[in-house]
FIGU-523717 format. One record per residue: x negated, y, z negated of N, C-alpha, C, CB in turn; residue in one letter; residue number from 1. Coordinates in nm, 2 decimals. Each point is the difference from the previous one (the first is absolute). Glycine has a CB too. Layout:
<sites>
{site {X,Y,Z},{X,Y,Z},{X,Y,Z},{X,Y,Z},"A",NUM};
...
</sites>
This chain:
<sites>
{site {3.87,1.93,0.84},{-0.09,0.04,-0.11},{-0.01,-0.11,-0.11},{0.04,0.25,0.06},"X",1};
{site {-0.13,-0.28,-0.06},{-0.03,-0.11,-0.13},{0.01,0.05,-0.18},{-0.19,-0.09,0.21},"X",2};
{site {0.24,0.01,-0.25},{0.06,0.03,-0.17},{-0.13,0.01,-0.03},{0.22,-0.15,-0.08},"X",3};
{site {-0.27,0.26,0.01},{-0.05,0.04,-0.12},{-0.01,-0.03,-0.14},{0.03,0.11,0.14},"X",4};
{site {0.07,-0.22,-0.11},{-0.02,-0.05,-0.20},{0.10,-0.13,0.02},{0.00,0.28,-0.18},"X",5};
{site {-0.02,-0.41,0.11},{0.05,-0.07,-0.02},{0.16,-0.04,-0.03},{-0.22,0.03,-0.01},"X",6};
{site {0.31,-0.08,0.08},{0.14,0.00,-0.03},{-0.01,-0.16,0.01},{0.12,0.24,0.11},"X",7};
{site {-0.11,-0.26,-0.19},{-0.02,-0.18,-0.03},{0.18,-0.06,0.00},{-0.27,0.02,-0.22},"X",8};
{site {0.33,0.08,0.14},{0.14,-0.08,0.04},{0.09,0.06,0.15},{0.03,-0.05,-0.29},"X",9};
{site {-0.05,0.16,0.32},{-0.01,0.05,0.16},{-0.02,-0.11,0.11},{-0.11,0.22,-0.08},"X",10};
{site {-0.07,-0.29,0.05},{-0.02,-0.09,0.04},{0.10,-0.11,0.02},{-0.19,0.08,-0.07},"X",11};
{site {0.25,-0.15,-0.07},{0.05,-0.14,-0.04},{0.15,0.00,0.08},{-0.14,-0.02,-0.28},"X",12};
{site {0.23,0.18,0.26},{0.13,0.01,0.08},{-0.03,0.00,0.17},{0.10,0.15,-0.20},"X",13};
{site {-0.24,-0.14,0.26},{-0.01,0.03,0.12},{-0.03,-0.15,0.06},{-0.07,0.26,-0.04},"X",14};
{site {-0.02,-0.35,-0.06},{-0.03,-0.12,0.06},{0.09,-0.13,-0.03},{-0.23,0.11,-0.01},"X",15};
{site {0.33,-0.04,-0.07},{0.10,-0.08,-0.01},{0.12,-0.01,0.07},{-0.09,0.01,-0.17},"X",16};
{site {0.09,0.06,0.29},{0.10,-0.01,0.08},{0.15,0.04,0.02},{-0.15,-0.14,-0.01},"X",17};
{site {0.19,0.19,-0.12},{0.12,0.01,-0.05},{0.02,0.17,0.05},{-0.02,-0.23,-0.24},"X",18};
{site {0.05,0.29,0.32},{0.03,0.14,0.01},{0.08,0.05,-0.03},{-0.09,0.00,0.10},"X",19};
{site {0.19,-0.04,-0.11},{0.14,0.04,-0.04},{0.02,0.15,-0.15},{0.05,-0.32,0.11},"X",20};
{site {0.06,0.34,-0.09},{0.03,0.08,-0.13},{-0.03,-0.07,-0.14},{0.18,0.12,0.14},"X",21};
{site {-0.21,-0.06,-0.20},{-0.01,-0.08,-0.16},{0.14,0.02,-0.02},{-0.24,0.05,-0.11},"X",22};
{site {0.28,-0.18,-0.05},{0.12,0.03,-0.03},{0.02,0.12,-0.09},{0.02,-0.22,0.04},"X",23};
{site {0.11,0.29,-0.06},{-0.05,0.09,-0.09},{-0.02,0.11,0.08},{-0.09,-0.15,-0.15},"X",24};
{site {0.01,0.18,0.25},{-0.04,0.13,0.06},{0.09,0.13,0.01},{-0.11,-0.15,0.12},"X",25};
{site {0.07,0.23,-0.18},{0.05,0.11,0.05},{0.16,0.00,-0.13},{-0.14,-0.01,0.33},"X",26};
{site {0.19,-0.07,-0.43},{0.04,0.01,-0.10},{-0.08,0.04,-0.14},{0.12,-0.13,0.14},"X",27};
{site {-0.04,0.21,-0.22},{-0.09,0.05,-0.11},{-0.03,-0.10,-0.12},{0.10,0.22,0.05},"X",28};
{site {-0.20,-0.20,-0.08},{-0.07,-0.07,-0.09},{0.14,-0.07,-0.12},{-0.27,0.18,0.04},"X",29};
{site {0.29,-0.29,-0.14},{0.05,-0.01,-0.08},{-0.04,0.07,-0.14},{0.04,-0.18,0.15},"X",30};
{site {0.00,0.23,-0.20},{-0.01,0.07,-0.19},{-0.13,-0.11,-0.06},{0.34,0.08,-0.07},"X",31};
{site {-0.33,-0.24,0.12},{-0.07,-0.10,-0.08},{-0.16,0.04,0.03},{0.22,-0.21,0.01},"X",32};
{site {-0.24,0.26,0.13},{-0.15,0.02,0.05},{-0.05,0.08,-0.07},{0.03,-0.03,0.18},"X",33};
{site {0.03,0.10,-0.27},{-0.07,0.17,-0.03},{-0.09,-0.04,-0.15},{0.26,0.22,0.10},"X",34};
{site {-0.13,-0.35,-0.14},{-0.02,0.00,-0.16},{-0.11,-0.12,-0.02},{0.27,0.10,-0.07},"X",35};
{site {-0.33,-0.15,0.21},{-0.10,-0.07,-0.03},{-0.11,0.01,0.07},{0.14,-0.13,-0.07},"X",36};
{site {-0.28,0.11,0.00},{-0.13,0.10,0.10},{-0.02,-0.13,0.12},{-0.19,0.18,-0.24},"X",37};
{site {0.07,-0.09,0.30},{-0.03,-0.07,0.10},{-0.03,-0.13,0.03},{-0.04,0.18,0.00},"X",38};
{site {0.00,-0.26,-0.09},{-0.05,-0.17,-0.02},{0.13,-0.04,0.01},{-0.22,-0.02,-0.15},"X",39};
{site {0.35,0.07,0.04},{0.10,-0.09,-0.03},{0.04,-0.01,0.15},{0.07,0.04,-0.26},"X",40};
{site {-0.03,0.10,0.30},{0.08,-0.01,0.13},{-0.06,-0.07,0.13},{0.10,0.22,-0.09},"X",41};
{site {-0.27,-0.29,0.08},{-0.04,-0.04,0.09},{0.06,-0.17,-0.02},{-0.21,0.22,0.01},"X",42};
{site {0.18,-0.24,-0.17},{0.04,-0.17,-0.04},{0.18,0.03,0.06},{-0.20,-0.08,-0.29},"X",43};
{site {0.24,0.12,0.30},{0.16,0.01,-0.03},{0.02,-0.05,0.18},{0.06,0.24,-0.25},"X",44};
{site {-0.11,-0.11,0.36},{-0.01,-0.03,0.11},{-0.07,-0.17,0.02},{0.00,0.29,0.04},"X",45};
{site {-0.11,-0.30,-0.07},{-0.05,-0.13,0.02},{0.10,-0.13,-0.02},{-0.21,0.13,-0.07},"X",46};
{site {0.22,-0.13,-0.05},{0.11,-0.09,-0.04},{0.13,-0.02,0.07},{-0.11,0.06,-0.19},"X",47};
{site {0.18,0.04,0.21},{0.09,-0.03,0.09},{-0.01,0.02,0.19},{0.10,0.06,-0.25},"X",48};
{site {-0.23,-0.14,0.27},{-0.08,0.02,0.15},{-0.03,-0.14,0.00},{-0.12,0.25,0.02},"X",49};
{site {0.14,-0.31,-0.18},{-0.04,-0.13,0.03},{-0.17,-0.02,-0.06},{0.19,0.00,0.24},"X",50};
{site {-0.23,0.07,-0.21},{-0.17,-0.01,-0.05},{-0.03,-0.07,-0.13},{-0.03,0.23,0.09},"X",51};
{site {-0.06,-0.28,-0.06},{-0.05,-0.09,-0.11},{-0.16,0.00,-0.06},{0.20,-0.13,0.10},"X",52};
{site {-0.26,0.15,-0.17},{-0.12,0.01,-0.04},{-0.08,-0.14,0.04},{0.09,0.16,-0.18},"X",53};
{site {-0.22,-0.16,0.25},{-0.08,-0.11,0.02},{0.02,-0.10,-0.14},{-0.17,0.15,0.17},"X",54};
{site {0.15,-0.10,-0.19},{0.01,-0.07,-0.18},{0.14,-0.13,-0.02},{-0.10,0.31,-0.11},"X",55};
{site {0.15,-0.21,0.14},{0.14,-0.09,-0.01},{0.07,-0.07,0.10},{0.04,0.15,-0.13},"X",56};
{site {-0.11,-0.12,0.24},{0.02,-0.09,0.11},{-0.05,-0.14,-0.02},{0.00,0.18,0.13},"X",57};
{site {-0.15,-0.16,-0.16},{-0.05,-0.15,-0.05},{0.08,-0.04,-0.10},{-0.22,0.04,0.03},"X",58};
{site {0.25,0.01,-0.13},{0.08,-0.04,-0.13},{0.10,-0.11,0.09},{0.00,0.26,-0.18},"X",59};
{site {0.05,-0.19,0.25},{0.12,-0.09,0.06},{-0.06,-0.14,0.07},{0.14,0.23,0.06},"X",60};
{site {-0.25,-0.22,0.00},{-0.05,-0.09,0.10},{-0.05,-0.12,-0.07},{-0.06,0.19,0.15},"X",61};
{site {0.00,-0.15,-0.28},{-0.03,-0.09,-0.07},{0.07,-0.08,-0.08},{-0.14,0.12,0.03},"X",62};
{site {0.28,-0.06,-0.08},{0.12,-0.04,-0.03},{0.05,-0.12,0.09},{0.03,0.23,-0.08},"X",63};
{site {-0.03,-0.23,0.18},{0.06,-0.05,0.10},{-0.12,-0.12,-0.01},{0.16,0.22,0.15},"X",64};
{site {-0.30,-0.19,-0.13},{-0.03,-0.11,-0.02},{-0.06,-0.10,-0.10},{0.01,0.11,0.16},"X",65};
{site {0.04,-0.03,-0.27},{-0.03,-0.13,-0.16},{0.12,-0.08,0.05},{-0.10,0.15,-0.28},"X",66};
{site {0.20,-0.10,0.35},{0.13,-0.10,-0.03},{-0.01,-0.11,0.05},{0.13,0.16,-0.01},"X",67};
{site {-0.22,-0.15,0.16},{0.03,-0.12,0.06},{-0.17,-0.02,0.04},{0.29,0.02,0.11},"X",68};
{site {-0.37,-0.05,-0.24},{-0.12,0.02,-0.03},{-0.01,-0.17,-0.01},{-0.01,0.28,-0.12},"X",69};
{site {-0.09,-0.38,0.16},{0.05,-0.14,-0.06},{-0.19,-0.05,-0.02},{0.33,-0.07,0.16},"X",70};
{site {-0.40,0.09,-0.08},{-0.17,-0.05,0.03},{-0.13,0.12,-0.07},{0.11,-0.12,0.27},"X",71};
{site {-0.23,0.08,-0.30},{-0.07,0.12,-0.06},{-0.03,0.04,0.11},{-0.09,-0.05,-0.21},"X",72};
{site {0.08,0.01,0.32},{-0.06,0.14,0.08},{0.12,0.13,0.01},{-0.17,-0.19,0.17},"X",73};
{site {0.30,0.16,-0.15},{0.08,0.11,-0.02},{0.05,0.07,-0.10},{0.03,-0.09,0.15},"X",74};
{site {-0.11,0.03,-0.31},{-0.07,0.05,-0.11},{-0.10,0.11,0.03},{0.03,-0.22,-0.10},"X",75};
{site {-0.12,0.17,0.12},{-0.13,0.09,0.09},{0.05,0.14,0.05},{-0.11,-0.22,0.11},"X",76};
{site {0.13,0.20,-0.03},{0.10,0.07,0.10},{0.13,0.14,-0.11},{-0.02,-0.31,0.19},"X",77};
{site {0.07,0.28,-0.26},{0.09,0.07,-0.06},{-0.10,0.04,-0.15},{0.25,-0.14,0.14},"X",78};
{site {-0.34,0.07,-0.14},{-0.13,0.09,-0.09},{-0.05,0.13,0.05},{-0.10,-0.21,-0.06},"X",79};
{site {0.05,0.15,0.17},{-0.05,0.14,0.08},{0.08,0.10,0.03},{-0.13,-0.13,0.08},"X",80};
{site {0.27,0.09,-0.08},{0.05,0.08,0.04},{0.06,0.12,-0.14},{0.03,-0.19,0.23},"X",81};
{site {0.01,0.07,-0.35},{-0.01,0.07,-0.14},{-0.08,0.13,-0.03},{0.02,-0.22,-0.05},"X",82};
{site {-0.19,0.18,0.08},{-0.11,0.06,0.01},{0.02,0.14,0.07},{-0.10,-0.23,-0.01},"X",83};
{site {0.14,0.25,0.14},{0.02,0.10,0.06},{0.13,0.10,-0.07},{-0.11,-0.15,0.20},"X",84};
{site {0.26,0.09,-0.21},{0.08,0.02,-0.07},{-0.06,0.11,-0.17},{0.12,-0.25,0.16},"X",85};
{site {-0.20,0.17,-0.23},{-0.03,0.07,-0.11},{-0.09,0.10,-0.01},{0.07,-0.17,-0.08},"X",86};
{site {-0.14,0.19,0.18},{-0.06,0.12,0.08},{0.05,0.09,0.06},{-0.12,-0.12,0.02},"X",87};
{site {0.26,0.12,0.00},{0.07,0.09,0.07},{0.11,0.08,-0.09},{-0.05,-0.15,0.19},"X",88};
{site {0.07,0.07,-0.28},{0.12,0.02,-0.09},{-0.01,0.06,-0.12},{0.07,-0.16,0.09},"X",89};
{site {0.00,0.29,-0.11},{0.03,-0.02,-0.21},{-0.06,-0.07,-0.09},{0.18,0.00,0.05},"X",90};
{site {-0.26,0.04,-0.14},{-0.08,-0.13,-0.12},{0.11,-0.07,-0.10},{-0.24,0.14,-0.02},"X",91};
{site {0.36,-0.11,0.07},{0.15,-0.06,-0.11},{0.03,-0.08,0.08},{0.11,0.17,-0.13},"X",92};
{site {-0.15,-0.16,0.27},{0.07,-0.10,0.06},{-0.09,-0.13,0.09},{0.18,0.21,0.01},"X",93};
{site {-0.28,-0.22,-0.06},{-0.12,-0.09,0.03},{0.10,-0.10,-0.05},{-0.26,0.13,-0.02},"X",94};
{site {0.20,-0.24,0.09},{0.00,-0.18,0.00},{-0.07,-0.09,0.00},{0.11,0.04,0.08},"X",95};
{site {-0.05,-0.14,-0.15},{-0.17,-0.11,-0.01},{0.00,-0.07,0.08},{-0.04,-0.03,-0.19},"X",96};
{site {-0.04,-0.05,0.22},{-0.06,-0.11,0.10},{0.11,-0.10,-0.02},{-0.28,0.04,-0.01},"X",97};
{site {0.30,-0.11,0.12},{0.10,-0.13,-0.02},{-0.10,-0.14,0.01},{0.25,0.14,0.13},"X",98};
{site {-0.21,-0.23,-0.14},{-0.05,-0.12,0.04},{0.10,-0.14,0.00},{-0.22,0.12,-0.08},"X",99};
{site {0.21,-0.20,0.10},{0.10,-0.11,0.02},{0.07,-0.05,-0.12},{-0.12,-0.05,0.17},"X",100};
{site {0.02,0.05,-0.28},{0.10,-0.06,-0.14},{0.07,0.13,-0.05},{-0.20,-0.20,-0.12},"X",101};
{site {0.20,0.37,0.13},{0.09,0.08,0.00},{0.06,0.03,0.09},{-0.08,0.04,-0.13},"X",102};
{site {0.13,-0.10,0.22},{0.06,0.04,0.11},{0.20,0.02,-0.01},{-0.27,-0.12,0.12},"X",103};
{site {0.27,0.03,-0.25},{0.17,0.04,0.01},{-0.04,0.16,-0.15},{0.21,-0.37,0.08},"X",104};
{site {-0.29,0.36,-0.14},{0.01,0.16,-0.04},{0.00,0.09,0.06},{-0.05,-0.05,-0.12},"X",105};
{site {-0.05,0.06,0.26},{-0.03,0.08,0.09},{0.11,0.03,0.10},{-0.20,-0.09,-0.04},"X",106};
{site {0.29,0.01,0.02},{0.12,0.01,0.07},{0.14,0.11,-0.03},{-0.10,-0.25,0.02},"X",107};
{site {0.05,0.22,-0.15},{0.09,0.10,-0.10},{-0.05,0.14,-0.01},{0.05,-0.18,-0.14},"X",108};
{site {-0.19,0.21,0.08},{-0.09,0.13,0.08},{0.02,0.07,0.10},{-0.11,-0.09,-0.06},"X",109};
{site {0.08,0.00,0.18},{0.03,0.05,0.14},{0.12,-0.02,0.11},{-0.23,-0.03,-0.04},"X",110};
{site {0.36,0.04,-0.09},{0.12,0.00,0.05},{0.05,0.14,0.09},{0.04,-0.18,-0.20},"X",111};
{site {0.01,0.21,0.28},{0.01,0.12,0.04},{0.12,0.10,-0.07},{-0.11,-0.11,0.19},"X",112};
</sites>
């Protein structure tokens, strides 16, 4: 019989291959779950799963490449990618455009 309503993370455990028991299973909850609502305890799981926000993945990616950043086209390149970054992210945590004569400030900015 076919689902009647969407299970999107049903889906994500089924096409991800992993069947096994979860960790945890079938042990009682910790006292810390109760005393935080539903978002925290989702960031809390996430975080220690490893997860990382699109956002901050680039953060990293771009990091990695002001450092060994040396020609304008790979200026270009880490603009656009700026561009996407400050569209994704926090408005405290927006960044400015780099270019070659700031590039050892940019370095200090986009340290990780």
């Amino acid at each position: 019989m076919e689902n009647k309503y969407n299970d999107l993370i049903g889906d994500m455990l089924k096409n991800s291959g992993d069947q096994g028991p979860l960790k945890g299973q079938g042990k009682p909850l910790s006292q810390d779950y109760f005393k935080r609502d539903v978002f925290q305890n989702f960031e809390k799981v996430a975080r220690d799963a490893g997860y990382l926000p699109p956002w901050l993945q680039l953060q990293k990616e771009i990091s990695a490449l002001v450092r060994t950043c040396q020609t304008d086209e790979e200026v270009n390149v880490i603009n656009e990618k700026i561009k996407k970054h400050n569209v994704q992210c926090p408005p405290p945590m927006q960044k400015g455009f780099i270019s070659l004569q700031n590039l050892e400030r940019a370095k200090k900015i986009w340290k990780e």
